[in-house]
KOLLO-982858 format. One record per residue (C-alpha): residue in one letter; residue number from 1; x, y, z. Coordinates in Angstrom, 3 decimals, decimal comma. Each point is the difference from the previous one (the first is absolute). Layout:
<atoms>
{rest:a; nr:NUM; u:X; v:Y; w:Z}
...
</atoms>
This chain:
<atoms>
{rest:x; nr:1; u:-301,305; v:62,273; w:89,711}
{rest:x; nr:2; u:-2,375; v:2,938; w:1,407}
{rest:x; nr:3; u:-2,772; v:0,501; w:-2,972}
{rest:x; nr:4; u:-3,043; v:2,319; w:0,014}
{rest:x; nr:5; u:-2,794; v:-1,013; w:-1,703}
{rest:x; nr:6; u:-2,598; v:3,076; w:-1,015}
{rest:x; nr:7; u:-3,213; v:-1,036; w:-0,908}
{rest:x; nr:8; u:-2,552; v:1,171; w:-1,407}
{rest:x; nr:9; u:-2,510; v:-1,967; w:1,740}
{rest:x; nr:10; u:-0,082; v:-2,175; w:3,226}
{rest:x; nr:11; u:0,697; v:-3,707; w:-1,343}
{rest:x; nr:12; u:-2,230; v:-1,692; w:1,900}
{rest:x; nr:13; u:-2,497; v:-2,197; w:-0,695}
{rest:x; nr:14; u:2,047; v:-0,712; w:-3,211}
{rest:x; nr:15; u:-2,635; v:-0,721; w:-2,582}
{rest:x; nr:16; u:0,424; v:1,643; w:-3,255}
{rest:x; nr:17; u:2,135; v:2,224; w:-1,506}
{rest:x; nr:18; u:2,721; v:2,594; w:2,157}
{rest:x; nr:19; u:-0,739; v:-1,955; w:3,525}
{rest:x; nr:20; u:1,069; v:-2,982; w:-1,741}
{rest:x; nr:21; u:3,406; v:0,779; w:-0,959}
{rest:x; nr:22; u:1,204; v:1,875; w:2,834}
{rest:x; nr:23; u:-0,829; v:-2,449; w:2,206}
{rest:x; nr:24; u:1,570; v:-3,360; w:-1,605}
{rest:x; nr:25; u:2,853; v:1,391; w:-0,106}
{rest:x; nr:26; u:0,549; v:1,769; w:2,902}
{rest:x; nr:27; u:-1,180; v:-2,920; w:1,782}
{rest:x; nr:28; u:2,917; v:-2,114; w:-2,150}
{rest:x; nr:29; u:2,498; v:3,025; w:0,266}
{rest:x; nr:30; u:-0,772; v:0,667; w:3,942}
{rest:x; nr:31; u:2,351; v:-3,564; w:0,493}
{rest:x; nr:32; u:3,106; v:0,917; w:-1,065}
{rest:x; nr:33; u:-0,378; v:4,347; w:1,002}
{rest:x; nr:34; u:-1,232; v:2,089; w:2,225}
{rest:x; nr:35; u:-2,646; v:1,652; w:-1,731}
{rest:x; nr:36; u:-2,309; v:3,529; w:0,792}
{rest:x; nr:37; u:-3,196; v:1,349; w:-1,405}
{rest:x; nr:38; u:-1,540; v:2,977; w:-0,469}
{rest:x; nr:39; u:-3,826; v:-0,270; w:-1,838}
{rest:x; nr:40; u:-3,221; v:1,644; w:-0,030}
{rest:x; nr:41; u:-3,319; v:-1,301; w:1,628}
{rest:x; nr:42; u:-2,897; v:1,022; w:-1,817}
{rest:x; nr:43; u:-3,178; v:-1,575; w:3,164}
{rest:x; nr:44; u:1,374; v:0,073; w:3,256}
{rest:x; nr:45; u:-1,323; v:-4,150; w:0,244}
{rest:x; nr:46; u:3,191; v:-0,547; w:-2,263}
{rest:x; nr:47; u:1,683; v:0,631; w:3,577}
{rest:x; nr:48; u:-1,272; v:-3,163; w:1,323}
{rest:x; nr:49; u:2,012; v:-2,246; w:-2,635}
{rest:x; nr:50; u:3,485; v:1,898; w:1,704}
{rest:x; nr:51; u:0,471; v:-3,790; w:1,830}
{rest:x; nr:52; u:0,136; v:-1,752; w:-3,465}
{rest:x; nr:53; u:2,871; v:2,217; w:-1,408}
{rest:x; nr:54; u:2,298; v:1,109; w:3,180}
{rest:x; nr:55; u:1,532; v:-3,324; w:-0,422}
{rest:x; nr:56; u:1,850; v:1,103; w:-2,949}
{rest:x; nr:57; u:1,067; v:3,519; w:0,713}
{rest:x; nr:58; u:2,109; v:1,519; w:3,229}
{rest:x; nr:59; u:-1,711; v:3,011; w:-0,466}
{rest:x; nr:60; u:-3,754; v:0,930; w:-1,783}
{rest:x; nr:61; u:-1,082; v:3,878; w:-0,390}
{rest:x; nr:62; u:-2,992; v:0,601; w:-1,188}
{rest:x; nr:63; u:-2,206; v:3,253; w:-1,257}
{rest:x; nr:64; u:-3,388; v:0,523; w:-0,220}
{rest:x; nr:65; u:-1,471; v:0,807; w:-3,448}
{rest:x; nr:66; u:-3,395; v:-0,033; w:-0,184}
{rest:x; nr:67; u:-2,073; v:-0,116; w:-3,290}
{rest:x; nr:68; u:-1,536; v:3,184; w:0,871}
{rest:x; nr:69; u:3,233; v:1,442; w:0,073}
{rest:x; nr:70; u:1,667; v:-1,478; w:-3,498}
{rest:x; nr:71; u:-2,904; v:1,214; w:-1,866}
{rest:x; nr:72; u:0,535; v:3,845; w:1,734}
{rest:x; nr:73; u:3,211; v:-0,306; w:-1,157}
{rest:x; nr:74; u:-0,845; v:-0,796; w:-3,695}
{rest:x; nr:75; u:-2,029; v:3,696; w:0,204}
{rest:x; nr:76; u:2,764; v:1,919; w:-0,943}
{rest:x; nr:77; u:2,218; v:-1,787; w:-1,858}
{rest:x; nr:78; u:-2,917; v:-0,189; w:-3,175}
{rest:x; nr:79; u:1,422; v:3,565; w:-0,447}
{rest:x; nr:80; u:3,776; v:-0,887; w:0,750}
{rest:x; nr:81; u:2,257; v:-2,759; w:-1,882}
{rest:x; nr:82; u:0,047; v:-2,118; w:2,303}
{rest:x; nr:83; u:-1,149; v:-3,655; w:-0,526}
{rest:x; nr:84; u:-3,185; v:-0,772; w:2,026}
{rest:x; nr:85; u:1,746; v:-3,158; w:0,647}
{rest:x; nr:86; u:2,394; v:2,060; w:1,961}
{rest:x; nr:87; u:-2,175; v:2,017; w:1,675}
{rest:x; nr:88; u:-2,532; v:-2,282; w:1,149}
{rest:x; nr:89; u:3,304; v:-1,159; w:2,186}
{rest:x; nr:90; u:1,412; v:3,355; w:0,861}
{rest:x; nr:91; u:0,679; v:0,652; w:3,838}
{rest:x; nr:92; u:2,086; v:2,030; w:1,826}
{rest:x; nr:93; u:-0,580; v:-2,543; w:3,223}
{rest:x; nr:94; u:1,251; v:-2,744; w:-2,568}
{rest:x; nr:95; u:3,254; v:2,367; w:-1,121}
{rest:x; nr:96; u:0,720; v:0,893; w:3,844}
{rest:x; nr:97; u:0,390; v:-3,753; w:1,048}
{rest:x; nr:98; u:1,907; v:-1,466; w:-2,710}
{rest:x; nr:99; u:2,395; v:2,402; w:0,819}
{rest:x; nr:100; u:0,115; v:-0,805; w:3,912}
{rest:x; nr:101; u:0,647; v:-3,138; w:-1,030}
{rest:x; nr:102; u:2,828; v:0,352; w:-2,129}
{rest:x; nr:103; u:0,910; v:1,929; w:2,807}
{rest:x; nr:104; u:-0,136; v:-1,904; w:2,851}
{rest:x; nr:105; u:0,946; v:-3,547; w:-1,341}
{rest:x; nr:106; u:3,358; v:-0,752; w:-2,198}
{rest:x; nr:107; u:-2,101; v:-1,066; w:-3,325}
{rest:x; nr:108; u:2,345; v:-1,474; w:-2,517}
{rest:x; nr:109; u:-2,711; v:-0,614; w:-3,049}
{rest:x; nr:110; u:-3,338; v:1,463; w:-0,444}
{rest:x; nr:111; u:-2,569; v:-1,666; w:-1,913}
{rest:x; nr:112; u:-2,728; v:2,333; w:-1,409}
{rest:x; nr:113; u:-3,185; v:-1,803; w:-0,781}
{rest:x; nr:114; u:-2,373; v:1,967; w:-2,975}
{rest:x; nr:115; u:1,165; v:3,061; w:-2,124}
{rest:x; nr:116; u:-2,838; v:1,796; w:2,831}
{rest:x; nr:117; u:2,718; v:-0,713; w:2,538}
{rest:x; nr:118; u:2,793; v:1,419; w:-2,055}
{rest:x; nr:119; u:-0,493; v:3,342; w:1,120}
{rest:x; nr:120; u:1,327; v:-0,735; w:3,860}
{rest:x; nr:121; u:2,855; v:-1,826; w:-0,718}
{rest:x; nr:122; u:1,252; v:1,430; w:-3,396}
{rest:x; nr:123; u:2,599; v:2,503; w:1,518}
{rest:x; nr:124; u:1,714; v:-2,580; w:2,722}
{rest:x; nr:125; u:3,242; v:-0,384; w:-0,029}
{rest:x; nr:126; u:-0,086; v:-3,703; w:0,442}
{rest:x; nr:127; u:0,156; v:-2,659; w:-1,968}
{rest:x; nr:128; u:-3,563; v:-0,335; w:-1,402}
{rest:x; nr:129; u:-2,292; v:-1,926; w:-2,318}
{rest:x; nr:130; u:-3,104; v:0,603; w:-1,655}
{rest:x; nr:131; u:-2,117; v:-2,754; w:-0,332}
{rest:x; nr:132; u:-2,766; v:0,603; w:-2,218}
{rest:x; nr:133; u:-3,126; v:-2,212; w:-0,856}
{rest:x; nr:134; u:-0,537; v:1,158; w:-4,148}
{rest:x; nr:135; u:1,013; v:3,140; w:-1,785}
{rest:x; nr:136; u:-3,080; v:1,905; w:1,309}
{rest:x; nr:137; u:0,381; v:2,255; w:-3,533}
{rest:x; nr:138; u:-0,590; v:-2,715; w:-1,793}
{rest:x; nr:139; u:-2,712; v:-1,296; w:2,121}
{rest:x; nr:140; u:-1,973; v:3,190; w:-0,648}
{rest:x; nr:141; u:0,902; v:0,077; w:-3,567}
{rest:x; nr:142; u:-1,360; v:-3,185; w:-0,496}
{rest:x; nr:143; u:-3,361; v:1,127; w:1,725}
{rest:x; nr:144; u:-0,843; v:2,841; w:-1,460}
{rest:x; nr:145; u:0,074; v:-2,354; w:-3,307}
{rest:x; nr:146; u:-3,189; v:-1,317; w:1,399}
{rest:x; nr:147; u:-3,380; v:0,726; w:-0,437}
{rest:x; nr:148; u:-0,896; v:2,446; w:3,017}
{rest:x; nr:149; u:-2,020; v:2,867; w:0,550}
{rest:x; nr:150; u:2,305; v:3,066; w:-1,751}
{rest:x; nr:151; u:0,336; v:2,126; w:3,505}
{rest:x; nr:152; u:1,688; v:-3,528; w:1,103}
{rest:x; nr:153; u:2,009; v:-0,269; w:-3,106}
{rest:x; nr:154; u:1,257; v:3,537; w:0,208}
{rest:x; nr:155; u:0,874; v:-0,066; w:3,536}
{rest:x; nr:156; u:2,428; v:-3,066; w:-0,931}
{rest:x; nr:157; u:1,578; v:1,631; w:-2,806}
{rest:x; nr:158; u:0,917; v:3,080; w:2,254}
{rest:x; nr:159; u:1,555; v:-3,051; w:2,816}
{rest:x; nr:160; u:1,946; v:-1,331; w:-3,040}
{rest:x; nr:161; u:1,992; v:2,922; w:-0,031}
{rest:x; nr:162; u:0,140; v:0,907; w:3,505}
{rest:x; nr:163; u:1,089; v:-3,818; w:1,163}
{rest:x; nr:164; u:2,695; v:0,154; w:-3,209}
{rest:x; nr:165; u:1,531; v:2,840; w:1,489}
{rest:x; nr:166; u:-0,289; v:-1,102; w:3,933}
{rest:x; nr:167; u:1,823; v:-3,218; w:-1,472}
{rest:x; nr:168; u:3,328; v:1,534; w:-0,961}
{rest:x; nr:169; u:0,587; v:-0,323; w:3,874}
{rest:x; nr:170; u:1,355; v:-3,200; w:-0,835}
{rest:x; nr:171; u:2,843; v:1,870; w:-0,763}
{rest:x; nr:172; u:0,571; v:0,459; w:4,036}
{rest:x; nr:173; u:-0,148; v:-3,723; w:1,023}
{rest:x; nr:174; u:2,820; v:-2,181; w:-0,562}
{rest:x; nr:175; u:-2,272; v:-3,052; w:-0,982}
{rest:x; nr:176; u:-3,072; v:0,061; w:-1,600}
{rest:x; nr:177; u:-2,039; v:-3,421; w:-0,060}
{rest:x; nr:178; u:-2,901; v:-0,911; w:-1,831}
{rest:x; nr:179; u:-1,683; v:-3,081; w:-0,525}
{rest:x; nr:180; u:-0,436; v:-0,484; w:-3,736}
{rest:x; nr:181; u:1,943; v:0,196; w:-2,897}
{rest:x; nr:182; u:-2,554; v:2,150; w:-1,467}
{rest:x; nr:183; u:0,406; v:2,648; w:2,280}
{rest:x; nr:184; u:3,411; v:-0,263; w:0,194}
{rest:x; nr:185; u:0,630; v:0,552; w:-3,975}
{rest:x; nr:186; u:-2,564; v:2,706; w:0,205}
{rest:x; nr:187; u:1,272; v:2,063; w:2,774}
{rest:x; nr:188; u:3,546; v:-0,344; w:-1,423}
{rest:x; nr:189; u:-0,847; v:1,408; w:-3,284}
{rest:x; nr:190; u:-2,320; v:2,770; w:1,794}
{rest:x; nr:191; u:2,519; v:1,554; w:2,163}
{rest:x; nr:192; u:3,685; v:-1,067; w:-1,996}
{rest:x; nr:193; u:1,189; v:-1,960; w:3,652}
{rest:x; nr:194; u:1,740; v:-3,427; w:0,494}
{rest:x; nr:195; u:-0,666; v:-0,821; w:3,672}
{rest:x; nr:196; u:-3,298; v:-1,786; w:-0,461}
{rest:x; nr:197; u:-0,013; v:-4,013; w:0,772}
{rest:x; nr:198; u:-2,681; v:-2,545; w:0,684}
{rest:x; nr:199; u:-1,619; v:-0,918; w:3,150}
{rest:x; nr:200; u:-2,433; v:-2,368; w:-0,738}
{rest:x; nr:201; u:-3,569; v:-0,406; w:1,784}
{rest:x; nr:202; u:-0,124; v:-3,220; w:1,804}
{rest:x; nr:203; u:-2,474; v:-2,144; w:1,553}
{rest:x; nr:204; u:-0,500; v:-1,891; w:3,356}
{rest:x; nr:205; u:0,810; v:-3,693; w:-0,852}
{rest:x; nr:206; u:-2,209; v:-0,642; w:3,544}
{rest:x; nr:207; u:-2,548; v:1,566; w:-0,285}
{rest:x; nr:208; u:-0,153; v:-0,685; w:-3,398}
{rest:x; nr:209; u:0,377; v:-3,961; w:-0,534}
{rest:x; nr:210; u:-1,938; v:-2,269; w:-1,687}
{rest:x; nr:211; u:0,690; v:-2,863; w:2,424}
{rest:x; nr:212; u:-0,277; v:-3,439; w:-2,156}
{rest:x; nr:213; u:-0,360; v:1,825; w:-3,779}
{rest:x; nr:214; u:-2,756; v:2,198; w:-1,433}
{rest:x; nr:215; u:-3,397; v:-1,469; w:-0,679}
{rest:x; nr:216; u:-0,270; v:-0,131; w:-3,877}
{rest:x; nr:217; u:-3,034; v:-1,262; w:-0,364}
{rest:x; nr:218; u:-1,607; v:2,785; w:1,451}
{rest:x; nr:219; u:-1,472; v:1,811; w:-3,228}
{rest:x; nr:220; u:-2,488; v:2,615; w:0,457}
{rest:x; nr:221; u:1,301; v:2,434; w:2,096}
{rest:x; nr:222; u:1,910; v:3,700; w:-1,095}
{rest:x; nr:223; u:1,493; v:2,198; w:2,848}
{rest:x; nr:224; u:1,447; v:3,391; w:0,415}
{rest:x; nr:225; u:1,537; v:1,289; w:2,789}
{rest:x; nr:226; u:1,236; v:3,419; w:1,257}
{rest:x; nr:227; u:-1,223; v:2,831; w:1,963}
{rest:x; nr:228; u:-3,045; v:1,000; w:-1,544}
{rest:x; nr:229; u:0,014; v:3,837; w:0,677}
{rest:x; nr:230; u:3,296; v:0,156; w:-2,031}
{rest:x; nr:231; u:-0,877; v:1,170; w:-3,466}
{rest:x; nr:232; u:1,843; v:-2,579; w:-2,250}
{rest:x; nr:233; u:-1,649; v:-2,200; w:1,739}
{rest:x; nr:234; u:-3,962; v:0,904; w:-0,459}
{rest:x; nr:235; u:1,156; v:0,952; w:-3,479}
{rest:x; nr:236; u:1,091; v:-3,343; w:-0,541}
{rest:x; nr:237; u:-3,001; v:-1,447; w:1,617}
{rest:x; nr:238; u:-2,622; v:2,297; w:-1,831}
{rest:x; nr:239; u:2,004; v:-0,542; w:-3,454}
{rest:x; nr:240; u:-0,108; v:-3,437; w:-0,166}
{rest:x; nr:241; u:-3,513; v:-0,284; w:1,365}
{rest:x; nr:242; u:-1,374; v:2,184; w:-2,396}
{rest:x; nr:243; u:2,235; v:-1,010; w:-2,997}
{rest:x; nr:244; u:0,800; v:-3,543; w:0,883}
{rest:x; nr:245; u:-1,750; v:-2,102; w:2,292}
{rest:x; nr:246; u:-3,336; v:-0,521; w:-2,592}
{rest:x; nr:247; u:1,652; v:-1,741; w:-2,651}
{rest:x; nr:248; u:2,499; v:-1,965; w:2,793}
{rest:x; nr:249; u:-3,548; v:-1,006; w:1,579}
{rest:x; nr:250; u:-1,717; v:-0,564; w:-3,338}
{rest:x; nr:251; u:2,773; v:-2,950; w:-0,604}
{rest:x; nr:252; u:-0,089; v:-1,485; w:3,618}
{rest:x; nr:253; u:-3,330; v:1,155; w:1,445}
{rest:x; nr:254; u:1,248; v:-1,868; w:2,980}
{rest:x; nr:255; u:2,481; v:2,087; w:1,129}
{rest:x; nr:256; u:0,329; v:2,841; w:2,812}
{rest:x; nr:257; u:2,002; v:2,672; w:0,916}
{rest:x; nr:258; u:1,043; v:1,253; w:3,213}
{rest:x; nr:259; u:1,269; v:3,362; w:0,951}
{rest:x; nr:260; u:2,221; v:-0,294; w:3,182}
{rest:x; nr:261; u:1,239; v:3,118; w:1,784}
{rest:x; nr:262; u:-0,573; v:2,952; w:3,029}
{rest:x; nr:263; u:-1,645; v:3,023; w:-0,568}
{rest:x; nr:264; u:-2,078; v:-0,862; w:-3,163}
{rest:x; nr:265; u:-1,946; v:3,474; w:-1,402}
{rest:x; nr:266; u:-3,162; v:0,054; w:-1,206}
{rest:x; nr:267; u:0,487; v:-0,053; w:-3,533}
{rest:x; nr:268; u:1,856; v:-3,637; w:0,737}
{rest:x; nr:269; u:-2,644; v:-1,140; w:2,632}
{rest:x; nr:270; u:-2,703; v:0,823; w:-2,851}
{rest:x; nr:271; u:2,345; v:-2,717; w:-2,554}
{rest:x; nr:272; u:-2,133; v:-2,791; w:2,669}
{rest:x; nr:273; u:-2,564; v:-2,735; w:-2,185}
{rest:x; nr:274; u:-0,228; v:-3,316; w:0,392}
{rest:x; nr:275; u:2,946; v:-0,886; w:-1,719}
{rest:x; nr:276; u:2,329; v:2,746; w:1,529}
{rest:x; nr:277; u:0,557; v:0,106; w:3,841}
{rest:x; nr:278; u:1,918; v:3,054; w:1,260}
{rest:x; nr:279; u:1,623; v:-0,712; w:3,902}
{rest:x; nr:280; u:1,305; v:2,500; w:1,664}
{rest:x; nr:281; u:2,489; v:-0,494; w:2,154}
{rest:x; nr:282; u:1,033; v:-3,810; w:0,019}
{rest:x; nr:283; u:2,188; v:-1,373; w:3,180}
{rest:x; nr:284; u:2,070; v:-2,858; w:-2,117}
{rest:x; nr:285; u:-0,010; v:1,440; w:-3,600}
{rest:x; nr:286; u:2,189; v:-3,384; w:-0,261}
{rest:x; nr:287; u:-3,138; v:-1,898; w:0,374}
{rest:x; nr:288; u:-1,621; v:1,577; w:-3,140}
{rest:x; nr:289; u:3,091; v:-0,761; w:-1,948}
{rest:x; nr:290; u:-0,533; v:-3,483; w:0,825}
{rest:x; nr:291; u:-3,516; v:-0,212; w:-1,102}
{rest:x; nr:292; u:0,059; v:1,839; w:-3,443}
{rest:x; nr:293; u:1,259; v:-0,736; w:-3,535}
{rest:x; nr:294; u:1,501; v:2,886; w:-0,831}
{rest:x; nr:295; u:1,234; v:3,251; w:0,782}
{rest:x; nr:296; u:-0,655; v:2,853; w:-2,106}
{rest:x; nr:297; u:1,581; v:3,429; w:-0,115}
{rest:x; nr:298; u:-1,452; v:1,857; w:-2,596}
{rest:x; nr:299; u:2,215; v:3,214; w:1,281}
{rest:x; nr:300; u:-0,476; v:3,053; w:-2,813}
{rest:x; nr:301; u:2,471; v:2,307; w:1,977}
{rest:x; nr:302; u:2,029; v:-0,200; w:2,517}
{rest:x; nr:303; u:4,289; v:-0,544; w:0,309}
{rest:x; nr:304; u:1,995; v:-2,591; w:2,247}
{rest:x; nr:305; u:-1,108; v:-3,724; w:0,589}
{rest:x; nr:306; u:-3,142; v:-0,978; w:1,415}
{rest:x; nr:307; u:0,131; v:-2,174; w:3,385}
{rest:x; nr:308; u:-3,499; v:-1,760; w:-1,111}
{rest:x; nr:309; u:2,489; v:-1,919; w:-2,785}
{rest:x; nr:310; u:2,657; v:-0,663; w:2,049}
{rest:x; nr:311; u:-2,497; v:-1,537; w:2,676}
{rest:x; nr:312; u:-2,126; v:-2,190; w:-2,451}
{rest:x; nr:313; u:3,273; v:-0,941; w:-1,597}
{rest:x; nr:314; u:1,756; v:-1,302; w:3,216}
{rest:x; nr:315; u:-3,896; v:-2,113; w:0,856}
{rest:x; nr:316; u:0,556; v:-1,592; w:-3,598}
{rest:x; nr:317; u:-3,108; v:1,942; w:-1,551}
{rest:x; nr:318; u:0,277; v:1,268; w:-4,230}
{rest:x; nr:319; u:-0,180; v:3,381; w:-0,261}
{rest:x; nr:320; u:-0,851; v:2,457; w:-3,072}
{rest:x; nr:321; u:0,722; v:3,053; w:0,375}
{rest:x; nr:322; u:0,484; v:3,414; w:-2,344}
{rest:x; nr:323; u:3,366; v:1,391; w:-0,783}
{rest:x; nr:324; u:-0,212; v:1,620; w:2,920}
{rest:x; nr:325; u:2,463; v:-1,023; w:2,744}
{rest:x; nr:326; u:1,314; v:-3,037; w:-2,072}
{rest:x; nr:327; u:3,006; v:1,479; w:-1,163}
{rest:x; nr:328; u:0,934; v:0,015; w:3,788}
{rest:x; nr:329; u:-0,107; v:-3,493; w:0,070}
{rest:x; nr:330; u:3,070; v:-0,537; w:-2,125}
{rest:x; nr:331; u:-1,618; v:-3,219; w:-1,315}
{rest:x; nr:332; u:-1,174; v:-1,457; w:-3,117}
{rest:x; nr:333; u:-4,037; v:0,124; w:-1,523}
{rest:x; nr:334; u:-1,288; v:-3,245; w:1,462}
{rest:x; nr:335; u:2,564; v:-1,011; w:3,088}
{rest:x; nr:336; u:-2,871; v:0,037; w:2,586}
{rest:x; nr:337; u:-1,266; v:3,639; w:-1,523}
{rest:x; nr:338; u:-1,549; v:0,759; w:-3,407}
{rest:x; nr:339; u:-0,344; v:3,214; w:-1,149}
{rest:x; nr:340; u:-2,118; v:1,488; w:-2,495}
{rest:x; nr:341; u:-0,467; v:3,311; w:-1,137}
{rest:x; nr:342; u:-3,482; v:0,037; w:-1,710}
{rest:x; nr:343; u:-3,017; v:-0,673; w:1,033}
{rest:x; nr:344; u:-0,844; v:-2,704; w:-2,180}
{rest:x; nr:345; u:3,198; v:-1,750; w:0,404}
{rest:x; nr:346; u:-0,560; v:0,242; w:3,698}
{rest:x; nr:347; u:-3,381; v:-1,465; w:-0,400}
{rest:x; nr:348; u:0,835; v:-2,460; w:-2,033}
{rest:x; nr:349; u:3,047; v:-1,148; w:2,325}
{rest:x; nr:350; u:-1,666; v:-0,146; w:3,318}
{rest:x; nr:351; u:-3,159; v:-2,231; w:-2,076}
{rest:x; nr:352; u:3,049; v:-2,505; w:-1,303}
{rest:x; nr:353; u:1,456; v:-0,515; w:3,713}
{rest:x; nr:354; u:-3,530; v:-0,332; w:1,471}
{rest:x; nr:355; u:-0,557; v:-2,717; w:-2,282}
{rest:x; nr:356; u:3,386; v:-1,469; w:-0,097}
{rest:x; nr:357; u:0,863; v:-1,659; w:3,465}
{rest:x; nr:358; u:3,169; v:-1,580; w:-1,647}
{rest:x; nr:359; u:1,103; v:3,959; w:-0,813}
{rest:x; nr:360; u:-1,167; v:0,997; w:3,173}
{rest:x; nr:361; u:2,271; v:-2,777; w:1,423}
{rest:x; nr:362; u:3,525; v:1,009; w:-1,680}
{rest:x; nr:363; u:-0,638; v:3,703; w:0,248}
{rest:x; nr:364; u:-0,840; v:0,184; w:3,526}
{rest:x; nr:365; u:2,792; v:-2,575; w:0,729}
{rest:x; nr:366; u:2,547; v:2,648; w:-1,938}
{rest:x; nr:367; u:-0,787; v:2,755; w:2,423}
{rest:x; nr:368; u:-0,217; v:-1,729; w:2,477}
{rest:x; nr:369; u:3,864; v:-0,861; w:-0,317}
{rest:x; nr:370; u:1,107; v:3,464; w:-1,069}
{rest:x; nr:371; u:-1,511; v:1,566; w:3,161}
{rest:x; nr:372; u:1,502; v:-2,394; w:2,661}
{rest:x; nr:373; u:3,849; v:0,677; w:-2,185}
{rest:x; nr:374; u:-0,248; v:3,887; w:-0,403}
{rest:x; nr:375; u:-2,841; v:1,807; w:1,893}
{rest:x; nr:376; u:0,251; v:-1,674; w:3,811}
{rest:x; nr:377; u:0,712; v:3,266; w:2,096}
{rest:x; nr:378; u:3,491; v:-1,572; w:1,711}
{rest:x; nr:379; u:1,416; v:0,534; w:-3,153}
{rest:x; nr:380; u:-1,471; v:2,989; w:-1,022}
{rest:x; nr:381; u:1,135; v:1,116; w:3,338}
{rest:x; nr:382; u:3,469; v:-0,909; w:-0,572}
{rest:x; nr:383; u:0,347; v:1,964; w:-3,154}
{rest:x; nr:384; u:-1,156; v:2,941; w:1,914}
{rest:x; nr:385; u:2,516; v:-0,366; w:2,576}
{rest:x; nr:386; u:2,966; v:-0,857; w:-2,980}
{rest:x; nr:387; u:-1,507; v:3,676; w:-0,821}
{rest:x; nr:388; u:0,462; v:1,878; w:3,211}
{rest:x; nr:389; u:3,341; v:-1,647; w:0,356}
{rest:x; nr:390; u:0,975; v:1,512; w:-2,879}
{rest:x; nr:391; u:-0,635; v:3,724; w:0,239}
{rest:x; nr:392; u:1,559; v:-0,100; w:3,915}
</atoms>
């Protein structure tokens, strides 16, 4: 089967987030069908990873987008109603070659990746899915919940109701994927449609392996992972720094906590003492897994899963996490992941497990079983192609 896959940003290297799904499972997908691509590049040095996805595709088109650009094109649309999330990815370059595509190669199934990308491929008549990461409506909802300067807060109440609306183009896909139950239930009852299923989030059992068993006698170490420019992220960070971290370190003065990601602001570069380290960008984030105690994800907003949970569940690690994302998981409080909604019974959770090696042991061990049976990506990629075999 002929499927075109329009992204909304070029999948390589595939560290966090949208780069990470398209490319596990086009790389799974690209055995058993021919498979195209059509994407933005944002630097023109993301032209010198072409070699490391060509493998997979027959044919790769590609337009330039620069940053300069996406924020030009947010200008105008404050005064329209259209998303910013939209416009930041408007282009008529982008709209001109999807089409030449669709016209120059028989395409049986297209795969849209991002509600941003909905707005080339929505009026196709082909067989096409929407894949989409949350329900970016309830995303924003959920952020401007938070504490945030009030020009930030208003802003996100206007997207609300501009992303609500751009949503009802579900409507013009035949399948609509999403990869939490959450999101699922909540786009369902939003917009009164039946076509939404579950693709989960999965996560590289390679890259990701803890070899001989995790090391549970390791004990003094927290980590968070993530981009840390995204703003759930340095939320998290800066919320359970402030609000957290004293009375965690006040109980075990011993311990540290590591911030691991790219692009870290100021505001999370500034979170650095001597018992907080904050990376960067870190080569084998699978090496960090190894050495810490426990992951935390003390998400405030935010929809969909989060990769960091999936990853530190697959190397064996306990993780405690917020409300956020969990639901996604489709498992129960405790099986590798335990999630609390307050901040004291966070706090209170995360000091049990660093003193607890024996809870450490059968927690981590629990994940560390669910994510090699459900979340592998060769079987998240075969529910994806169950999916496209359906609608053609």
């Amino acid at each position: 089967m002929n499927i075109l896959f329009v992204a909304n940003r070029f999948p390589f290297p595939p560290h966090r987030g949208d780069k990470l799904k398209i490319y596990n499972l086009t790389k799974r997908l690209a055995k058993t069908h021919t498979l195209y691509l059509v994407t933005f590049y944002e630097k023109r040095d993301e032209l010198n990873y072409l070699s490391d996805i060509s493998p997979y595709f027959k044919e790769i088109e590609l337009v330039y987008l620069p940053q300069w650009k996406s924020i030009f094109n947010c200008i105008p649309a404050l005064l329209s109603t259209t998303p910013l999330q939209l416009a930041y990815f408007r282009s008529n370059a982008m709209h001109r070659m999807v089409k030449k595509v669709i016209n120059h190669f028989s395409i049986d199934v297209v795969h849209t990746q991002h509600l941003r990308m909905s707005q080339y491929t929505k009026d196709l008549n082909v067989p096409k899915i929407l894949d989409l990461p949350d329900a970016f409506s309830l995303y924003f909802k959920r952020r401007s919940e938070t504490e945030r300067p009030w020009i930030n807060r208003l802003i996100d109440r206007i997207e609300i109701k501009r992303l609500a609306k751009a949503e009802q183009v579900i409507n013009k896909f035949d399948q609509v994927l999403v990869c939490s139950v959450e999101d699922k239930n909540y786009l369902q009852k939003l917009h009164q449609v039946d076509h939404i299923d579950i693709l989960l989030n999965g996560v590289d059992l390679e890259t990701f392996d803890c070899y001989e068993g995790h090391d549970y006698t390791l004990a003094n170490t927290l980590l968070f992972t993530g981009n840390m420019d995204y703003a759930p992220n340095v939320d998290a960070v800066t919320y359970f720094v402030k609000e957290m971290w004293p009375q965690i370190l006040k109980i075990n003065p011993n311990t540290k906590f590591i911030i691991a990601g790219q692009r870290p602001i100021e505001s999370v570069k500034k979170l650095e003492s001597n018992s907080i380290k904050v990376t960067g960008f870190v080569e084998d984030i699978s090496d960090l897994y190894r050495k810490s105690t426990i992951l935390i994800a003390p998400l405030r907003f935010g929809a969909g899963t989060q990769n960091k949970v999936l990853e530190a569940m697959a190397m064996g690690v306990p993780v405690v996490c917020t409300h956020i994302g969990f639901e996604g998981l489709q498992i129960n409080n405790g099986d590798g992941v335990y999630m609390e909604k307050g901040k004291h019974e966070f706090i209170t959770r995360v000091n049990e497990l660093l003193r607890d090696q024996d809870l450490r042991t059968r927690v981590g061990k629990k994940g560390l079983n669910i994510a090699h049976k459900r979340f592998s990506w060769d079987s998240i990629a075969h529910q994806l192609n169950q999916y496209i075999k359906a609608i053609k």
